[in-house]
N, C-alpha and C positions, 0 to 999 in steps of 0.2 A: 515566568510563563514556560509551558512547556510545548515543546515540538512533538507532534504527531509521525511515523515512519512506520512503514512498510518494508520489507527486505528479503527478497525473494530468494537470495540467498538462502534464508530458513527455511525453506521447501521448495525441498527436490524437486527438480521438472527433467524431462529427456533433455530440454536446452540450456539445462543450467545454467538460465538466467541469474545476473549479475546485480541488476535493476536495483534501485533504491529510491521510494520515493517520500520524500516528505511536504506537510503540510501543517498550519497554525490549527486545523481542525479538523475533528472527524470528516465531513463532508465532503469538505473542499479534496482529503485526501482519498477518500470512499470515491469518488468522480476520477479522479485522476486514476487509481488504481484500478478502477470496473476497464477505464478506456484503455488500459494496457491489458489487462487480461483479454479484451476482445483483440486488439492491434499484434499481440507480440503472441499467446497463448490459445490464440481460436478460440476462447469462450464465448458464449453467448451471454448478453444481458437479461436477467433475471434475478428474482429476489432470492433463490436461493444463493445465489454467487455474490450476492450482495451482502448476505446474511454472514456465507465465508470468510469474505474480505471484512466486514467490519469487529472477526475474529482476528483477525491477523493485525489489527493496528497495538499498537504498543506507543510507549511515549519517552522520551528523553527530554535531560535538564538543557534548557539552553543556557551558554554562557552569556553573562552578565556584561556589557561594554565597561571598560574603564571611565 
């Protein structure tokens, strides 16, 4: 299974946000991400910003437990 992330780090803001968010799914992490962009970045919610963000998800391996 793979991990869904976010990392704002990859684009530049004046706050150069640190922020890293993950989640097991698009969705769950598209919610989380919208509600920082309004919280942290003063955006407003809209499909365009939603449209953004579901550009900006990427994916990682998660490690396997022993």
């Amino acid at each position: 299974m793979e991990r869904k992330y976010i990392d704002c780090r990859e684009y530049p803001s004046e706050m150069n946000c640190t922020v890293m968010l993950s989640a097991d799914s698009d969705d769950e992490l598209l919610e989380a991400a919208v509600q920082h962009a309004i919280a942290v970045h003063g955006e407003k919610d809209t499909p365009g910003l939603r449209t953004e963000i579901r550009k900006m998800i990427k994916s990682m391996p998660v490690a396997k437990a022993a």
